[in-house]
N, C-alpha and C positions, 0 to 999 in steps of 0.2 A: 411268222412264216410256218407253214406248217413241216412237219419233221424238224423241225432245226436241231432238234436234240438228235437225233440220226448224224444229220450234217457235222456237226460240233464233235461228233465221237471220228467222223470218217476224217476229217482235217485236221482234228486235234488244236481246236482253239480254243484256249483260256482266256477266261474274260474279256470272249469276244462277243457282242452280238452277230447271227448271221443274219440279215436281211434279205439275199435272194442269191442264187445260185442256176445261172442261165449257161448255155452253151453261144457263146460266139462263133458263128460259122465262118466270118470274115479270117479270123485269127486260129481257127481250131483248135479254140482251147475252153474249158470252162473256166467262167468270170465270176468267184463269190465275191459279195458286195458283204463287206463286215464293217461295224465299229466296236471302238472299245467300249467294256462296260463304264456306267458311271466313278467306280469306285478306280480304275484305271485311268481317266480322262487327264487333262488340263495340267499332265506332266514332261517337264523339259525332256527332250529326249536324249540329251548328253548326260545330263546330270540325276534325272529320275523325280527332279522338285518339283510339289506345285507351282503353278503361276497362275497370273490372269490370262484372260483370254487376249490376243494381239490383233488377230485376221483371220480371216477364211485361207490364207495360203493362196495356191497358184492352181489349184482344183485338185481332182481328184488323181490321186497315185496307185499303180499297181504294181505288185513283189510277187515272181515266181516263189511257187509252193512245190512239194511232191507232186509227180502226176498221177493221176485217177486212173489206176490201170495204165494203157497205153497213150493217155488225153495228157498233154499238158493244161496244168491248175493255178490262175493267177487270182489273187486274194484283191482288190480293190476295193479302196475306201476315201474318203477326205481328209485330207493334208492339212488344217489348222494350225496355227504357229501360237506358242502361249512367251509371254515376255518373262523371260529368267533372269534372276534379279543376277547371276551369273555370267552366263552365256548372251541376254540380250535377247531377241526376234530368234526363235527354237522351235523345230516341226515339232509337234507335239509326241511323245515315246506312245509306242503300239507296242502292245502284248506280243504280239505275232513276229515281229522280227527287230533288229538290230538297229541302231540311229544310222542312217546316211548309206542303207545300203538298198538294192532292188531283190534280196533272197529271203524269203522268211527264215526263222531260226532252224526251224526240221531242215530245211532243204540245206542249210550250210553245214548242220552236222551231220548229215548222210553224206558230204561231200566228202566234209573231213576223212570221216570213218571209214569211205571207200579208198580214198588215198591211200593210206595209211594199209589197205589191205590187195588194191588190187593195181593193174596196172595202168597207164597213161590212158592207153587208144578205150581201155574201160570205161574210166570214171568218164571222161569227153563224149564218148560214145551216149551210156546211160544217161548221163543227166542232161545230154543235148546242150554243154555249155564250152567255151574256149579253157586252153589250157591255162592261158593267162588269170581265167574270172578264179576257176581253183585253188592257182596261187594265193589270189587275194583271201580265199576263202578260209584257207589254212592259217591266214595270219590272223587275223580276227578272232577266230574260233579259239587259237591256242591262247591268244593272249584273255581272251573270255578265262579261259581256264589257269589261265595264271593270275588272275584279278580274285580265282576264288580259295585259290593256296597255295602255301607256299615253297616251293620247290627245293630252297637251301637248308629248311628246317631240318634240326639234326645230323647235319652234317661232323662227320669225325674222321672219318679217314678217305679223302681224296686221288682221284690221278689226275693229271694235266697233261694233255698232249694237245698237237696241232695235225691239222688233214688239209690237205691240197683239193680243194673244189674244182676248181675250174685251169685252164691255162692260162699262164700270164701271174703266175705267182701268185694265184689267190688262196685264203687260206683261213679257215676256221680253227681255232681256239675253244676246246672242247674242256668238259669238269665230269668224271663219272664217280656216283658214289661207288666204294666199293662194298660198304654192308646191303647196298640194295643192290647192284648190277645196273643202276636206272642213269639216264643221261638227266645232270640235273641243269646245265647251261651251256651256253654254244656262243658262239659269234663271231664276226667274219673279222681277220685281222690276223700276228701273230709275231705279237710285241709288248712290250710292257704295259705299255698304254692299256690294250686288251685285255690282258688279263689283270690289270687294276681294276677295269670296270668291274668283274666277279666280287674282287674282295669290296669294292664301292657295294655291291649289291647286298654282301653277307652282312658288314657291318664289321666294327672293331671289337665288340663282343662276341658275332659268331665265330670269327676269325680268329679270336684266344681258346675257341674250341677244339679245334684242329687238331689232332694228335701225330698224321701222317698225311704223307704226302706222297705221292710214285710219279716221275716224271723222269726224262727222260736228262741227259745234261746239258743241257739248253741252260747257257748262261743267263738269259733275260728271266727264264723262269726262276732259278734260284736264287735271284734278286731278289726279285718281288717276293717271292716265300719268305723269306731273310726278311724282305721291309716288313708283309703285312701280318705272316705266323709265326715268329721269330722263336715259340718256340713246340712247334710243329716240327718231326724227326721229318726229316727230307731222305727217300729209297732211291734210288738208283733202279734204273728197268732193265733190268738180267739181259730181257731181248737186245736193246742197244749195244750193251757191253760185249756181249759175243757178237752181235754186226759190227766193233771196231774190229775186234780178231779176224773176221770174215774179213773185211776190208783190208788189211795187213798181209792174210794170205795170199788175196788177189793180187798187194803190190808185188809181193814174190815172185809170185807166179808172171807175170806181166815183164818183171825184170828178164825172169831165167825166159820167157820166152824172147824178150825181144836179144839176149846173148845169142842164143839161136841163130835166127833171123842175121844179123851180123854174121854169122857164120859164114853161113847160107846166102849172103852176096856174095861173099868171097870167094863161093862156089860156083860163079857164076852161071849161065843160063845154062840150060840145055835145048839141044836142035828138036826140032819138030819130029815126032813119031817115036819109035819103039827104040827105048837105046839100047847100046851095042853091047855084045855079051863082056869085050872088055874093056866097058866104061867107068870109070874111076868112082867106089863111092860117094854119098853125098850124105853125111854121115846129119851135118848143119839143114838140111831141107825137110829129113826127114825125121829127125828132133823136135824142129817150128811147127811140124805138120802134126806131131802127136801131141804137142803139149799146146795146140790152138786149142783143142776139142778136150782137153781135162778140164776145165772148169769146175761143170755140175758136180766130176768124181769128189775134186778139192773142197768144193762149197757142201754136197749134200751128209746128213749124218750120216755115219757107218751102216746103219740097219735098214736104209733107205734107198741104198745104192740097188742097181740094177747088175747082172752075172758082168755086161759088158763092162760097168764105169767101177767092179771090183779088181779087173783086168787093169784095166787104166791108172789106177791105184796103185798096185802090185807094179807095175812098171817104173810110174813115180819112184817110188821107199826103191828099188835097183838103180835108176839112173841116175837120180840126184838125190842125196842127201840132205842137203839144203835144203829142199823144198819139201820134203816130206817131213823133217824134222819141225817147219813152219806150220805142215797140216795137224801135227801132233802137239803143236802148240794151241792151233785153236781150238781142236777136240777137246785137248785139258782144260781150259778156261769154259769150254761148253760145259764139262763134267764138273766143275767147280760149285756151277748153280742150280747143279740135281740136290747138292748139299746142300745144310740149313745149320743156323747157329754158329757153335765153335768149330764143329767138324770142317762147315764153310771153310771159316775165317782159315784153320789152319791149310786148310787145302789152297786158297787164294795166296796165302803167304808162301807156299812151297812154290804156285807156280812164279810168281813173282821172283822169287829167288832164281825160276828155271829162266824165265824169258830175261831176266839182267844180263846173264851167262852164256845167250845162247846165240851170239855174234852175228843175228841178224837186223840190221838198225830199223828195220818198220814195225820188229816185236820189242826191240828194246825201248822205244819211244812209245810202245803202248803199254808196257809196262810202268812209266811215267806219269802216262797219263789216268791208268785204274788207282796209282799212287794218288795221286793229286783229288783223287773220288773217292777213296778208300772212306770218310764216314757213310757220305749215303748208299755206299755198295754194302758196307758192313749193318748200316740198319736194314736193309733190302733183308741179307741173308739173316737177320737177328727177326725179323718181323712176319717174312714170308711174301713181303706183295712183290708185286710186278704192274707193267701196265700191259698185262696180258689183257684183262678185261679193258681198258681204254685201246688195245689194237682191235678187237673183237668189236667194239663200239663203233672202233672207226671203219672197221672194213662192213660194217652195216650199212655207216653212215654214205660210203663209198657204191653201195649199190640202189639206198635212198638218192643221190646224185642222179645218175644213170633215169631215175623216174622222174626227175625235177630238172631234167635237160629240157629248156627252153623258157623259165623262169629269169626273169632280167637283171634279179637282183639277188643279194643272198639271204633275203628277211626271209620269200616264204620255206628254203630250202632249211633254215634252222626251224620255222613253225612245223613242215613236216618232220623232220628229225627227233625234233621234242616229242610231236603228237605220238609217234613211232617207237621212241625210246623211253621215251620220259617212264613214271610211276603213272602215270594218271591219263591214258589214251583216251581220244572219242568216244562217246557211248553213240549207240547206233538208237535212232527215237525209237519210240515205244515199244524199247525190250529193257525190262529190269534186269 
């Protein structure tokens, strides 16, 4: 055919012959007609083996390509089946694209690589294909690239966390290296079972590698670490520890507000319109009413707060006691894990001693409970990690979601995740 070497550089086909390259005006598209070259031929297409020849197949198949400018380009050729002393009766493997699929390989990793950078109505847009074909397209590719390395290698010091997908309690099981920053495994679940499968994957040798671990105190996890890295130091995640405090304030706050509240019936209603200049305080109403709207002051740090929720604050440490001396429990225990090493430890040990002492029962049962965590919070504050970089993962992974809404399953949403996160992304064809 004349130019084919032209054609062969514009479609980017290896060891392919082109034979003809016509426009179909029925379909509006251009139809190149290829085969593979000889030294390519009469191999299984699952397995990559020669065989003998079986059939002529079911005739001739066509696989979208890149389009030609604004043309869409389908590659057509003959379907032959070669007998695999494996597999059996096997369409025979083409240079040009994947076993069992209608994409040539360029057009599935442009797909990938636009995923992975742009957004939904985008890639659907561009490549003129469904949001569902994408999905497929993502898993394929990733797992292409995980057949060519290997993702666990070298692993040494880990985090484990779990992210809520979907509603209805679904939930992925995440592994972030921390010397890379990179997501090296995902999957949907978020139980032992799941995260066996990891340690199934690494092996009981890579798994005696392990030096650390950051995860949060999820009982199941510290199982499994215990079963498969037994002696892998296990961190505590700083975050979690100060969201118990957080949540302890809350109960405080929750209590002293609903004391209130009881007041504040007892004060019963008042009549409709502007009350009367000598109407009896309502000391209980308007206590409920200010301490509905503390919250943020309570939860947010000191240096974050707004002129108004410094007010609200200031109010707090004058009307109650109690509650303020709660927010200054959990501030301490925040200020705990600005420290590192001994400094840590002893600062953990003073407030320990504070929150025994300090007669409120939802700090004195979490002092209990940092007691009963005290190694892996002390390796936490001995080592330095956190699973700050597995939050940071996750809240990636969290807006990766949001583009993989309409996906039916959670395979391709961990193959874009991977492609996204992973060390080893999409390359985009013909750019080194």
């Amino acid at each position: 055919m004349r130019n084919a070497r032209v054609w062969q550089q514009v479609f980017r086909l290896a060891r392919t012959v082109i034979e003809a390259v016509v426009f179909d005006e029925d379909i509006g598209a251009v139809v190149v007609s290829v085969r593979p070259r000889k030294g390519a031929s009469r191999r299984c297409g699952r397995c990559g083996r020669r065989g003998p020849w079986f059939d002529r197949g079911e005739g001739r198949r066509r696989w979208r390509a890149l389009d030609l400018g604004t043309v869409p380009v389908w590659l057509e050729a003959d379907a032959p089946r070669v007998s695999c002393r494996e597999h059996g009766p096997t369409v025979l493997q083409v240079p040009w694209a994947r076993h069992g699929v209608g994409h040539t390989r360029d057009f599935d990793d442009t797909v990938a690589w636009l995923a992975t950078q742009c957004s939904k109505t985008a890639v659907t847009e561009l490549m003129r294909i469904a949001w569902r074909t994408v999905g497929a397209i993502l898993s394929r590719v990733s797992a292409d690239i995980d057949a060519t390395l290997d993702r666990l290698e070298g692993l040494r010091r880990i985090g484990i966390d779990e992210i809520s997908y979907k509603r209805g309690h679904r939930y992925l099981t995440v592994v972030v290296d921390h010397d890379t920053g990179a997501l090296v495994w995902a999957a949907a679940g978020r139980d032992e079972a799941t995260l066996r499968g990891f340690f199934d994957a690494l092996g009981p040798e890579r798994s005696a590698q392990i030096t650390h671990v950051s995860a949060d105190a999820a009982e199941w996890i510290a199982r499994v670490v215990a079963e498969r890295c037994p002696n892998a130091i296990r961190c505590a995640d700083a975050f979690h520890i100060v969201a118990w405090a957080t949540d302890a304030l809350d109960e405080v706050r929750r209590q002293v507000w609903n004391d209130a509240r009881g007041i504040a019936r007892g004060e019963g209603r008042r009549r409709r319109g502007r009350p009367r200049r000598d109407a009896p305080p309502r000391p209980g109403h308007e206590r409920a009413r200010a301490l509905k709207h503390a919250r943020y002051a309570l939860w947010k740090n000191p240096e974050n707060l707004t002129d108004r929720q410094q007010e609200k604050l200031a109010w707090v440490a004058k009307t109650d006691p109690r509650l303020h001396r709660a927010y200054l429990l959990k501030e301490g225990l925040r200020l705990v894990f600005q420290l590192k090493g001994e400094a840590g430890k002893e600062a953990l040990d003073r407030w320990i001693n504070w929150a025994r002492r300090c007669r409120i029962p939802a700090f004195v049962a979490l002092q209990k409970r940092i007691v009963k965590h005290r190694p892996a919070i002390d390796a936490a504050l001995d080592s330095g990690l956190s699973n700050a970089l597995v939050e940071s993962t996750n809240t990636k992974i969290r807006l990766i979601t949001r583009v993989a809404f309409g996906f039916h399953g959670p395979e391709p949403l961990i193959a874009l995740a991977m492609l996204s996160l992973g060390s080893h992304p999409p390359a985009l064809p013909g750019r080194n």
